[in-house]
N, C-alpha and C positions, 0 to 999 in steps of 0.2 A: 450425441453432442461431440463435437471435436473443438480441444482447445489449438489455439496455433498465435503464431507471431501477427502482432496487430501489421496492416498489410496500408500504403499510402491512402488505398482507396478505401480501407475501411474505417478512416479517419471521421467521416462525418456520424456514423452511425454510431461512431465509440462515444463521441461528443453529444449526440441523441438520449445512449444509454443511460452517460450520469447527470444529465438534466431532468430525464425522465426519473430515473431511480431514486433523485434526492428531491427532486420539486424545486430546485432553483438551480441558480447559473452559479453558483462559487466553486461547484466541485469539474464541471467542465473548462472554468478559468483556469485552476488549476492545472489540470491537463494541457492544455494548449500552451500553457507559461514554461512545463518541464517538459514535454516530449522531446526535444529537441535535444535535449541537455547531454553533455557528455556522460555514460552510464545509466540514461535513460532506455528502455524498453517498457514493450507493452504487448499483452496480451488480451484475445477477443476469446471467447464463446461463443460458436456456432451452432446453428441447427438448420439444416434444410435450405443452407445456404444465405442463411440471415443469421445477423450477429444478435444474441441476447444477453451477451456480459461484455464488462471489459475491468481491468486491472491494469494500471500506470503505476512502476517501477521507478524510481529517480533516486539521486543522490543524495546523502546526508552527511554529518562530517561530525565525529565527536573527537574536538580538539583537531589536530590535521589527518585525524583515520577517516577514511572512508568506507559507510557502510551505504545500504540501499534504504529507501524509505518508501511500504507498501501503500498507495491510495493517490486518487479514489478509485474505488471497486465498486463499480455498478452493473446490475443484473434489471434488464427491463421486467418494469413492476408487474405484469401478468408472467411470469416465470419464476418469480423470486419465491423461496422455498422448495424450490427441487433440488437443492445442491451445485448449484453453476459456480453462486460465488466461492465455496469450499473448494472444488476443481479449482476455479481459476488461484487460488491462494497456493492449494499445491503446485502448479504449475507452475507459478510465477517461481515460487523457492527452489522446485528442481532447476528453475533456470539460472534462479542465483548461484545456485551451487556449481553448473555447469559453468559458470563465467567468474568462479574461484571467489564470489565475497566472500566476508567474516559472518556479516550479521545481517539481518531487516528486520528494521525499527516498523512500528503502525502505533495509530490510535485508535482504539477500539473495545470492546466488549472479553473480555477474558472469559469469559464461559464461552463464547462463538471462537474465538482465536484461541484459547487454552486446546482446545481440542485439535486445533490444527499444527502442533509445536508451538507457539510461543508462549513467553511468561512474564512475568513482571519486572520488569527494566532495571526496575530500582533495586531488585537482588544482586544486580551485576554492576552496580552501585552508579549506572546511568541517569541522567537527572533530566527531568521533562521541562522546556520552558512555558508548554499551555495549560502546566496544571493548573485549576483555579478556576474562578469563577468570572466569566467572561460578558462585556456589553450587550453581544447580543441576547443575553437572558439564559446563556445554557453552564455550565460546569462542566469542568474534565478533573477528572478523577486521576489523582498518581496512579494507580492500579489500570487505568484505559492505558496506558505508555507501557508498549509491550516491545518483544524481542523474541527473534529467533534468531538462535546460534548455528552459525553452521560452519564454524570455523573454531573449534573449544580454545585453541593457542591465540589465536589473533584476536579475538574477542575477549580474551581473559586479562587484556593490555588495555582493553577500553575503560576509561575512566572520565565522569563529567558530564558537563552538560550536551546535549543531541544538539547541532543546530540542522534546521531543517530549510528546505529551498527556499527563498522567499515568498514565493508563488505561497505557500503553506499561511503565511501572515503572520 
């Protein structure tokens, strides 16, 4: 498997991955709303010359700091469980780091993202706006609103609430 930078032409396939991996169209809306965005990147998973992951990087802003905001991360569903998504998660962060952010915010699973560096937001006294219980019949947890630091100095000035792309909703 080779991760690498999402490529013009590998645009449709990225857009494939997270319709397929989630079973509806909001996390590919998403995508196609921030790629563009200034500080946006993306990364695919390959195998054999066909994409089977993808990870969308974009901007988020607590108070006027800029950090990154990880998702959505999709791994086409006959692949998922071998580790692509964990790769592409690493990947995405060494590239954060390599492009000098502070932080990358995500919502997610803290036993799946605990393991990969991040932790719980609200210890860095970050405040999530979709905590709670939501229309479409699902809950986010304060503890899904996660953070990796990669920056201890300029992350240690972050204070408040996350706002996230609008694309996010």
């Amino acid at each position: 498997m080779i991760i690498r930078p999402e490529l013009p032409e590998d645009r449709p396939a990225s857009i494939e991955i997270e319709r397929s991996a989630f079973g509806r169209p909001l996390e590919a809306s998403i995508v196609e709303a921030v790629r563009d965005e200034p500080g946006s990147f993306a990364l695919v998973a390959e195998e054999a010359d066909v994409v089977i992951g993808h990870v969308q990087m974009c901007r988020a802003w607590v108070g006027t700091d800029e950090v990154l905001a990880l998702g959505p991360i999709g791994v086409a569903p006959d692949r998922q469980g071998a580790g692509t998504g964990a790769a592409l998660v690493v990947a995405a962060l060494e590239e954060a780091r390599r492009r000098d952010e502070a932080a990358v915010v995500l919502l997610g699973s803290p036993a799946y993202y605990g393991r990969l560096g991040f932790q719980a937001a609200s210890a860095l006294g970050l405040a999530n706006p979709f905590a709670g219980a939501h229309e479409e019949g699902f809950e986010i947890e304060e503890e899904d609103f996660q953070v990796a630091v990669l920056d201890d100095e300029r992350t240690a000035k972050l204070a408040g609430e996350v706002r996230w792309h609008p694309a996010f909703g």
